[in-house]
N, C-alpha and C positions, 0 to 999 in steps of 0.2 A: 718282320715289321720294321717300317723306316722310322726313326726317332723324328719329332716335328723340327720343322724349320723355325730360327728367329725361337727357340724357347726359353732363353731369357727376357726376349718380349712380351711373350704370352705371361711369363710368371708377373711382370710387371701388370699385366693387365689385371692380372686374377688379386693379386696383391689391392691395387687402385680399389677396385671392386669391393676387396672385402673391407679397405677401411672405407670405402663412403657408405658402405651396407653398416659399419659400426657406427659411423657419424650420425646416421640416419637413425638406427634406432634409438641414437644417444637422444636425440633430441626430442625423439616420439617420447623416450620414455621421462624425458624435463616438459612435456608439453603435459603430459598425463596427470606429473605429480603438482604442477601448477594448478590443472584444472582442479583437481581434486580437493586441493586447498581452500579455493574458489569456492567450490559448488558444498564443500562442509560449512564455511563460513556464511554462506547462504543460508544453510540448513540451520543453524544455529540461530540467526537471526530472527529466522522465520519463524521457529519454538517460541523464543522471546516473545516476542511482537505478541503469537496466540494465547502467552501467559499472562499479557498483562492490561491492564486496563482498558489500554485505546484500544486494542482489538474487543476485548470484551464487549465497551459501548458501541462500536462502530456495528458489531453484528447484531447486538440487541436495538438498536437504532435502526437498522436497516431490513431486520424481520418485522419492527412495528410498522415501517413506513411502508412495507409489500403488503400488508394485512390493513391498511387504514384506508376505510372508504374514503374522505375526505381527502388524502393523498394520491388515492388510485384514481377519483373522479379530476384532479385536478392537473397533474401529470399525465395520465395514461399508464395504460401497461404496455409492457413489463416493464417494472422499476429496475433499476441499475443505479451503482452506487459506484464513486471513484473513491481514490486514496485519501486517506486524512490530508488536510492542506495545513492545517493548523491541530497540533496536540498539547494540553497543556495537564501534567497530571501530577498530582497534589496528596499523595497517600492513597485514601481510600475514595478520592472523587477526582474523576475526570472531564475533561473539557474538549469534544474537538469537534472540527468545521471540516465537511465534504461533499464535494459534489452529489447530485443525485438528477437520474436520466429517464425520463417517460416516453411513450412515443408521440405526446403532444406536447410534452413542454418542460426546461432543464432546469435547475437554482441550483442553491448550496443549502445545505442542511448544518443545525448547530445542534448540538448535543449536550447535555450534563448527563453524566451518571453518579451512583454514589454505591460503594460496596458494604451491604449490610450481612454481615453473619456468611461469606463467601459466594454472594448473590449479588447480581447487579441490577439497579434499579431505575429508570429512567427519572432526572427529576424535570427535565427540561427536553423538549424535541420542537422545534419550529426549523422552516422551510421557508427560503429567502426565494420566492419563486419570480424566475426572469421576465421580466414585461408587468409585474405584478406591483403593489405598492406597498400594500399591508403584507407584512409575511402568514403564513399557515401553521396556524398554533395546533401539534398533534397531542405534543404531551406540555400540560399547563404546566406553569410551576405551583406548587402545593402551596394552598393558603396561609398553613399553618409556619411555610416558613419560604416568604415571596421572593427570595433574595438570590439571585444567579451566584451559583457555585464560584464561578469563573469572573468577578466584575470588573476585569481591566481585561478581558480578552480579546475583544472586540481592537483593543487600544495595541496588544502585541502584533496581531494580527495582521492588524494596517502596516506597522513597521518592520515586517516580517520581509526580507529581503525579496523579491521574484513574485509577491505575491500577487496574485490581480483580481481585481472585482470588477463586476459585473454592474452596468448600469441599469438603473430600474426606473423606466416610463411609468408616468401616472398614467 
């Protein structure tokens, strides 16, 4: 058997090789723990958010608004809801403002909740609906006490940096 030719060359190769096969997986393995940081920290948010308030109303707000004939007759089906644009929350009562999608027609929807005894309650649900003048009163506010949770929200809202509204034809 002949020894190879140039084998101080080959070892350079093999060498090259094996440090950019270690560079390489150095960085798979800093790409990995980055993500992972990433996608926990997501995860963690995401818990939050479900535990607290604005999620709370957002989904009891948006089961009422799939189940209300007067919502369904004036949107269309299927309702579809976007992100909170505005949350404002205060202990045991919440405040927030989000889109909401039919397939005839889009607004923004406003919300109050109030947590009574680890239960959420709607006090307040109307629908700012686009092309519309009068909004759609789902859920009234209670006689016994007529007074929006939230009464300068409207007033944050506006000055809420990026925010945008929507104009509304008579």
């Amino acid at each position: 058997m002949t020894p190879p030719q140039n084998s101080s060359k080959n070892a350079l190769v093999y060498i090259s090789l094996g440090c950019g096969g270690a560079i390489g997986l150095g960085m798979v393995s800093i790409l990995w723990i980055i993500l992972s940081v990433v996608s926990g920290i997501g995860s963690l948010f995401q818990e939050v958010w479900r535990s607290s308030g604005g999620h709370q109303t957002h989904q009891l707000a948006t089961d009422t608004l799939r189940s209300h004939p007067e919502a369904i007759a004036e949107l269309g089906e299927p309702i579809s809801t976007g992100w909170a644009s505005h949350i404002s929350m205060m202990g045991e009562k919440t405040c927030l403002r989000f889109g909401v999608f039919g397939s005839r027609r889009s607004g923004s929807t406003y919300a109050e909740a109030t947590n009574q005894n680890n239960a959420w309650y709607l006090h307040q649900l109307t629908i700012a609906v686009n092309g519309k003048k009068d909004p759609l009163e789902i859920v009234a506010l209670p006689a016994e006490n007529p007074n929006p949770l939230c009464p300068n929200f409207d007033a944050e809202a506006e000055s809420s940096p990026g925010q945008s509204t929507d104009e509304i034809e008579s």
